[in-house]
C-alpha positions, -999 to 999 in steps of 0.1 A, spaced: 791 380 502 781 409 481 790 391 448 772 359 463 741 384 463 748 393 428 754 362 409 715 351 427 700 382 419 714 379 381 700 344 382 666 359 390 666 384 361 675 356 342 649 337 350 624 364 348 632 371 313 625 336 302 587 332 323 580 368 302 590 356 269 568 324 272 541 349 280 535 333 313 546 361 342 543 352 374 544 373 403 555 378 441 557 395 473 590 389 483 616 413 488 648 417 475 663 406 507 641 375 508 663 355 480 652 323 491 612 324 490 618 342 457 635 314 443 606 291 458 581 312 441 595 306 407 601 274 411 561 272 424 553 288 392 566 265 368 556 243 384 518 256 381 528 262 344 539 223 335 502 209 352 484 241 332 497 220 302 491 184 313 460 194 318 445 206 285 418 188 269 430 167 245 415 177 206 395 157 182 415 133 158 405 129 124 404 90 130 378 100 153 354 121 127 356 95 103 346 72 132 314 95 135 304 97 102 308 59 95 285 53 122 259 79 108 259 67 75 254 26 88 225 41 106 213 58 75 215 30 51 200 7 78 172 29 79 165 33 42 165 -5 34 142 -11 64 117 14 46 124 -3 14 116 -39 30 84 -21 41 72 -11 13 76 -45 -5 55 -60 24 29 -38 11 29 -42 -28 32 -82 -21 3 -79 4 -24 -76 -24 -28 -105 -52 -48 -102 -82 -70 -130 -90 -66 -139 -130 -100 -132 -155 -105 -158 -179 -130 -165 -203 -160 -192 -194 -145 -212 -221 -111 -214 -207 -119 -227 -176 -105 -260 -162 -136 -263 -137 -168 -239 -144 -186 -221 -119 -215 -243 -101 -248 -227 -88 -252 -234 -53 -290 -238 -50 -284 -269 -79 -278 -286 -49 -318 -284 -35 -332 -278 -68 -318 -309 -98 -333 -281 -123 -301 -261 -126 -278 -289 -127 -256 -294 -158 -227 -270 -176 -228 -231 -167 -251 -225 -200 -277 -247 -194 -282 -237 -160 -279 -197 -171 -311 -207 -200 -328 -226 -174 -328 -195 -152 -334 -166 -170 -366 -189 -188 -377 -193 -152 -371 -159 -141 -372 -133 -175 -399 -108 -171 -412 -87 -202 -421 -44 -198 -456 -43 -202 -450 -8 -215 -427 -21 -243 -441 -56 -250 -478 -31 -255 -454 -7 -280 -440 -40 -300 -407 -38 -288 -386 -69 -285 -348 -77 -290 -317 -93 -281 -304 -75 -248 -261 -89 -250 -251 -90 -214 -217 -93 -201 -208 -105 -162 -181 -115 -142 -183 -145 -114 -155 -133 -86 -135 -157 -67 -162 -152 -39 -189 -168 -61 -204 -134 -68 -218 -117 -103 -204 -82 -108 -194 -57 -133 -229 -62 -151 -234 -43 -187 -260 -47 -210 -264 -36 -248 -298 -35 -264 -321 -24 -290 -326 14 -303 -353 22 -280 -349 -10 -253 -334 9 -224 -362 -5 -199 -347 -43 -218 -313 -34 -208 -324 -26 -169 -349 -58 -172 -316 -82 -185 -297 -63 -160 -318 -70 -127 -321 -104 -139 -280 -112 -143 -277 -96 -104 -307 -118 -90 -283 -145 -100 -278 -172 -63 -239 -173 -54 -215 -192 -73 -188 -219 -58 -160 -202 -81 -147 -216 -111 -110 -224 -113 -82 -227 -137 -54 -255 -129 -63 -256 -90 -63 -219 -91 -96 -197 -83 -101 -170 -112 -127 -146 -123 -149 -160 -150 -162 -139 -177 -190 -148 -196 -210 -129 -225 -248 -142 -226 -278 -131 -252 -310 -125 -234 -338 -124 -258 -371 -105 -251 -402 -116 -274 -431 -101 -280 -452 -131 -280 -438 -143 -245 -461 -149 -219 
């Protein structure tokens, strides 16, 4: 009996020594007499030790980073060619009409009113003469002083029919010629646009206005 005892408490040490040298010690309050609820304690203990381990969380593969950072760059790309479709919505949102000279024109500009008045009917020159003749006032001041001159005026009719970007060159001296040719050119009526092949343009055209002393 007393070497039964032995050979169970030598088993004990035994396993003792191997829970302590996996750094995992487990304790009880049994007594030396109590053989068998010691040996159900260790066995307890183990058993606590083996779920301990089942249940550690799991860590992060590296299949699982690259997974990440596939994703993030997709999203990033995605992103940068959505702002790069925007901005070409933008730059193709504005046209630019062409200029062209009268001259090139397959279809010149027509004055509106020549509809109600058979005065101004004919090509763009004609009409132009016909209206500035009609319309061309002389500075008393300057006409009184002798001075008279060619005023060259330059103008553009828009797509909308309108006359813009107005400049006038005239004589030394003729600065009250060059406002006179210049309020003339923007009391122009509207324009149906001129066209080239089908296409609305600008029109530029380059016109002499002459001022005479002798006019009336």
């Amino acid at each position: 009996m007393i070497l039964k005892r032995i050979f169970i408490l030598g088993c004990i040490v035994v396993s003792n020594a191997l829970l302590v040298s996996q750094n995992n010690v487990c304790m009880s309050s049994s007594s030396e007499d109590d053989l068998l609820m010691e040996l159900n304690s260790i066995d307890k203990c183990i058993s606590q030790k083996e779920n301990t381990e089942v249940t550690l969380p799991k860590k992060s593969t590296k299949r699982y980073l690259r997974t990440r950072r596939t994703n993030y760059y997709h999203k990033l790309r995605k992103n940068l060619k959505a702002i790069d479709a925007e901005k070409n919505k933008v730059v193709t949102k504005e046209v630019k009409a062409k200029d062209v000279y009268l001259g090139e024109v397959t279809q010149e500009p027509v004055l509106v009113m020549s509809k109600n008045n058979p005065v101004y009917t004919g090509n763009l020159r004609e009409v132009l003469e016909r209206y500035v003749s009609d319309n061309l006032t002389y500075p008393e001041t300057l006409k009184n002083e002798g001075i008279e001159g060619i005023v060259w005026t330059s103008f553009v009719i828009d797509t909308q029919g309108k006359v813009k970007n107005i400049v006038a060159l005239g004589p030394i001296g003729g600065r009250l010629l060059e406002e006179e040719a210049s309020k003339l050119i923007q009391s122009l009526p509207k324009f149906i646009p001129g066209k080239l092949d089908g296409e609305v343009v600008n029109v530029k055209h380059l016109m002499a206005i002459n001022f005479k002393s002798d006019q009336n």
